[in-house]
C-alpha positions in Angstrom: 14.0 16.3 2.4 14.8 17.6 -1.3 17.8 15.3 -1.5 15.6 11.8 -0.4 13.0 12.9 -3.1 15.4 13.4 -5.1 16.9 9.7 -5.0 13.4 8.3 -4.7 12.7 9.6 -8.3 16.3 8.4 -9.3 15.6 4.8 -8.1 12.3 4.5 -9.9 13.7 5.9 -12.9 16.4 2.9 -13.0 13.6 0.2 -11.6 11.4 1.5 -14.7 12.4 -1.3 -17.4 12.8 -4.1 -14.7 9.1 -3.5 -13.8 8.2 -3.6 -17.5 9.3 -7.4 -17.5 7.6 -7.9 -14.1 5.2 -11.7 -13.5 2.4 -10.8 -12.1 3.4 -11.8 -8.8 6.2 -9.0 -8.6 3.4 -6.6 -9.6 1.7 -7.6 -6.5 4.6 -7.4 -4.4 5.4 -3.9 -5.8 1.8 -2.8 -4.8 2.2 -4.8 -1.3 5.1 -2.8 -0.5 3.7 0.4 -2.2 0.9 0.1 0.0 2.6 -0.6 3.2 5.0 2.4 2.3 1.7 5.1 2.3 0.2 3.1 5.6 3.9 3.7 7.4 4.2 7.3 5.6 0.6 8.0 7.2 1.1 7.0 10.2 4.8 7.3 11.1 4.9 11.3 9.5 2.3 12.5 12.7 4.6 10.4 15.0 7.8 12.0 14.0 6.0 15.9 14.3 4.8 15.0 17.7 1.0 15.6 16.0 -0.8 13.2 18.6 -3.9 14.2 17.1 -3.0 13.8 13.8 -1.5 10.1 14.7 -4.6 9.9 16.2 -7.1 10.7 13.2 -4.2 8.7 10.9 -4.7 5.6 12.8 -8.7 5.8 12.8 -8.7 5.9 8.7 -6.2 3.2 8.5 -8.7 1.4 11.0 -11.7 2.7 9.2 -10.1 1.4 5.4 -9.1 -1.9 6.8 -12.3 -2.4 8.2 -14.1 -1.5 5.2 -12.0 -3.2 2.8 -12.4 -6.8 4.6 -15.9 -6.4 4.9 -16.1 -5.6 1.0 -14.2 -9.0 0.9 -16.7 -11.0 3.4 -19.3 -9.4 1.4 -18.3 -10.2 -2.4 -15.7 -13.4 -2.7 -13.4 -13.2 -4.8 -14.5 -16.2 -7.4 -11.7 -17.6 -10.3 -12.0 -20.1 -13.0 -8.8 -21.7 -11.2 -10.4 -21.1 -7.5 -11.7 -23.3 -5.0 -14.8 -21.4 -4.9 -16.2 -21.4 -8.1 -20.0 -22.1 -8.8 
């Protein structure tokens, strides 16, 4: 486990000054991926253990956020000056 965390830190270090450069499309990729990473992590770390329960509870908060999170977007639009949707 020491060794993967060990190259994890190691490939970010070298990544650093590409990211600097980044559009703002690779930024959201980045965070796309960064996100999915924690939502696997969450869910896939009980899995491995054999925690049922904790797979369990995992799975209701990543249920719960996703829930909230699209209601929040239902809710509030997101409104642009280049969007379809402006008023």
């Amino acid at each position: 486990m020491r060794l993967f965390i060990v190259i994890a830190v190691f490939c970010c270090v070298l990544l650093t000054p590409r990211f600097a450069q980044a559009s703002d499309r690779t930024w959201r990729d980045t965070s796309n991926i960064g996100r999915d990473a924690l939502v696997i992590a969450a869910l896939g770390t009980p899995l491995v253990q054999e925690d049922w329960q904790g797979a369990l509870q995992a799975s209701g908060s990543v249920g719960a956020a996703t829930l909230v999170s699209l209601g929040l977007k239902d809710i509030f639009p997101e409104t642009r000056v280049t969007s379809v949707n402006v008023v």
